[in-house]
C-alpha angles and dihedrals in degrees: 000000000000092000090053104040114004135244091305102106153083140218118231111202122197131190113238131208120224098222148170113242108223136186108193108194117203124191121191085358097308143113105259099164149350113208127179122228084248105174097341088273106047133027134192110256095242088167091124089048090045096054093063092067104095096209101062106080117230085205134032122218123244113298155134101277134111128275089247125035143156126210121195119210143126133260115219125188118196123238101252093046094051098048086047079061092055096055104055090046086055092048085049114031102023085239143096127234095242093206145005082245095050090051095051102052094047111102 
């Protein structure tokens, strides 16, 4: 940078969230599917894991909206959730959940 431009500049830093992209399709106000970006063509149904997640609703409440919509978001689980997770899954099934995203696309 200083070659190019000199020593007039800053850096901005931002967090990231490792996150999961998500498209959750409803029909008639309910929840009809939960698909994950996947390779930019095609995505995992992840619609049963989906449901457990309390703050996405399974049915709307009354509204303005289409019969058929899709709304795109991500799903973040925090760190010590997730590692709560892991270790169930070690005291059960003698394994480890490699990823979030792992996690997440596994049915």
């Amino acid at each position: 940078m200083r070659k190019t431009i000199g020593d007039n500049f800053e850096y901005i830093c931002e967090l990231k969230f490792d996150g999961v992209a998500i498209g959750l399709t409803y029909q008639h106000g309910r929840l009809l599917r939960a698909v994950t970006r996947g390779d930019g063509v095609q995505g995992d149904d992840v619609t049963t894991n989906v449901k457990t997640i309390r703050s996405i609703p399974l049915k709307l409440h009354a509204g303005d909206y289409p019969d058929e919509f899709e709304i795109r978001g991500e799903i973040f689980m925090p760190r010590k959730s997730f590692d709560k997770i892991n270790k169930q899954i070690a005291k059960h099934y003698r394994r480890m959940a490699m990823t979030k995203k792992k996690y997440w696309s596994a049915s």
